[in-house]
C-alpha positions in Angstrom: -9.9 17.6 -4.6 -9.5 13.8 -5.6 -7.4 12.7 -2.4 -6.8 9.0 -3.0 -4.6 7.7 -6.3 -3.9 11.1 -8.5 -1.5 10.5 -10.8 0.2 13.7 -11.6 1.0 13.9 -14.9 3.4 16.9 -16.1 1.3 19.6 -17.9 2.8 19.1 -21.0 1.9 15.4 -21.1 -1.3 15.4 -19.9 -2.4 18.6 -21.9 -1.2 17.9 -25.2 -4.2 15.8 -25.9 -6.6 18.5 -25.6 -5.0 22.0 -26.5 -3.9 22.6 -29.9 -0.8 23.1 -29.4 2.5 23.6 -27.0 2.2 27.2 -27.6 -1.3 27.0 -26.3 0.2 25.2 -23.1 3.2 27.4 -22.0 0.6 30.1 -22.4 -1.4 28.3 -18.9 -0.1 30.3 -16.1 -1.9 28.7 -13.3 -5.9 28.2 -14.7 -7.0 26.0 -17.0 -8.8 27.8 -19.9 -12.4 27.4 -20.5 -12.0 25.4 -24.1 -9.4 23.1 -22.1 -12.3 22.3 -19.6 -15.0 21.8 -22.3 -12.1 19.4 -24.4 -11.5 17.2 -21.7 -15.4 17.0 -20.6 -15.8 16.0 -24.4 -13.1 14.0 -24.5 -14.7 11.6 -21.1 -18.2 12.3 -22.7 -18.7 8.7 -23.6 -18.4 8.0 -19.4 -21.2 9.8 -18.8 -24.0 7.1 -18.8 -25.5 5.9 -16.0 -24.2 2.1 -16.2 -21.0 3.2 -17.7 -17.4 2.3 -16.5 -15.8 5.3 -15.6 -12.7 7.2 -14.4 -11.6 10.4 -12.2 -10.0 12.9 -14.4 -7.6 15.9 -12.6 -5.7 18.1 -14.0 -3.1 20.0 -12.2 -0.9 23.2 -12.7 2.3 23.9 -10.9 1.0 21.7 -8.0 -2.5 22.7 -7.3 -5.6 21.2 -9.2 -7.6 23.0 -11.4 -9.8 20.5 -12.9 -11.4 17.5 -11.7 -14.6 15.9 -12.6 -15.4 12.3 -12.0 -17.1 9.8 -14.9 -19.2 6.6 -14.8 -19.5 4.2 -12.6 -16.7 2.4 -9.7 -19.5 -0.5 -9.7 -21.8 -1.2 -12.5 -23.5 -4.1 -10.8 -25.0 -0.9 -8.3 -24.4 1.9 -10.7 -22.1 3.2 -8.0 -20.5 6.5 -9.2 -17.1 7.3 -9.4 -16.6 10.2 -6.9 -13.5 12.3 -5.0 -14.0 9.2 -2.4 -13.5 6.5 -5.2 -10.3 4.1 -4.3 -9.0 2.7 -7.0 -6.7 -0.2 -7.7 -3.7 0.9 -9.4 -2.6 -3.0 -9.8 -0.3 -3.2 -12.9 -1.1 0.7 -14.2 1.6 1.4 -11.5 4.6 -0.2 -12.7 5.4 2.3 -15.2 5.1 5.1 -13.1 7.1 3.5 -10.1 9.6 2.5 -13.0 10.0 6.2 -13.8 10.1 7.3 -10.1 12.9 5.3 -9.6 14.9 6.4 -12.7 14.3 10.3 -11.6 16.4 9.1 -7.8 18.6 7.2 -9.6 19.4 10.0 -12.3 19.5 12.0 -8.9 22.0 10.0 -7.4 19.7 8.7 -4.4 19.7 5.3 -5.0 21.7 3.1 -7.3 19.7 0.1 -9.7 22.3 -2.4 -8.1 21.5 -1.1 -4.1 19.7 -4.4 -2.2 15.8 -3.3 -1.5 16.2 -4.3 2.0 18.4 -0.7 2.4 15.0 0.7 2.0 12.4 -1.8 3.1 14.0 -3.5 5.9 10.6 -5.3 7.3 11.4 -7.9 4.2 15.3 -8.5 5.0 13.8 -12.2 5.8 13.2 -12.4 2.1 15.8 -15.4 1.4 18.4 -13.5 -0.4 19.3 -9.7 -1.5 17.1 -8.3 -4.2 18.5 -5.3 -6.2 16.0 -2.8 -7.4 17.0 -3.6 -10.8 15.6 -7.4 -10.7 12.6 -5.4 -9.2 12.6 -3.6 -12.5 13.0 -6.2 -14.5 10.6 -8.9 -13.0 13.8 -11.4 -11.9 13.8 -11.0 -8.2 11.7 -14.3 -7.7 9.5 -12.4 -5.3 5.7 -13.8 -5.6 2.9 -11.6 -6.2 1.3 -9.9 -3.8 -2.1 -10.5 -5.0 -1.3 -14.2 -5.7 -0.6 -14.2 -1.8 -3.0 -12.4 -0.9 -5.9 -14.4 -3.1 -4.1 -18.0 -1.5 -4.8 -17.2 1.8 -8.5 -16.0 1.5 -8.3 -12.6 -0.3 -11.7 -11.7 -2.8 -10.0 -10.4 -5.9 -11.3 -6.8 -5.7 -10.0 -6.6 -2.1 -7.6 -3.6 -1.9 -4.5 -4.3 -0.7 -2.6 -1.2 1.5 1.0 -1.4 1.9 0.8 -2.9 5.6 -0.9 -5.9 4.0 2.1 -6.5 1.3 4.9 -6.1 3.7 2.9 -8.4 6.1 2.7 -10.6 3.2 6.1 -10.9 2.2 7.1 -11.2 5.7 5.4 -14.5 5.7 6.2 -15.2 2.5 10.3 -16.1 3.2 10.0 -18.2 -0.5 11.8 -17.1 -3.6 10.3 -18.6 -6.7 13.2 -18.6 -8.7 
């Protein structure tokens, strides 16, 4: 099972592309069918070369996968494969789906757009000033990039950055840009 960045996508959205129908996706109790398997493989066919960039594909029902197969290549200076080891960099893929992460508690009622970030990241309440979520959102808190930082004080570009590192960065980083 792919263990490191698995996006889970609602069956509905992720399987529309390759079954005919919706009919044909209520119908998926909790397999994938055969002709779903051979779509997708089809669909990631053009991956499949040796120097090829590449991606991890998984599909899961109510929870639990029940397809995965890896395509191409995570380097294709080495012709590294993409495998269920693979890290990858979200970068700015991830905005969208932190974007609708946050509307789903919000819509829940367990944060509000307006609440300060600091009421749920405390190790950056040196920041300069309260930041709401929403200027988060938005791109207006001021708050410099992470990868900026990171790359001004000695970081390669394809360096992974974990969460420890941002926070540590931030903490340094006591300047609001605007």
């Amino acid at each position: 099972m792919m263990n490191r960045c698995m996006i889970r996508f609602s069956r509905a959205v992720l399987l529309a592309g390759v079954l005919n129908s919706r009919a044909e996706i209520d119908r998926i109790d909790s397999t994938l069918p055969p002709i779903a398997k051979e779509k997708i493989d089809k669909l990631f066919a053009q991956w499949t070369l040796p120097a090829s960039p590449g991606c991890a594909v998984a599909v899961l029902i109510k929870g639990k996968p029940v397809y995965e197969n890896f395509f191409g290549c995570a380097n294709l200076e080495d012709q590294i494969p993409i495998s269920s080891q693979t890290v990858f960099n979200a970068c700015s893929a991830a905005k969208e789906f932190t974007a609708l992460a946050i509307q789903i508690l919000v819509s829940s009622g367990k944060c509000q757009l307006d609440d300060a970030v600091m009421k749920y990241i405390p190790e950056i309440a040196n920041i300069g000033r309260p930041i709401t979520i929403r200027q988060l959102l938005n791109h207006t808190s001021g708050i410099r990039d992470a990868h900026e930082l990171a790359c001004a004080l000695g970081a390669r570009d394809d360096d992974v950055l974990t969460r420890a590192d941002v926070l540590r960065l931030l903490q340094k980083s006591a300047h609001i840009e605007f």
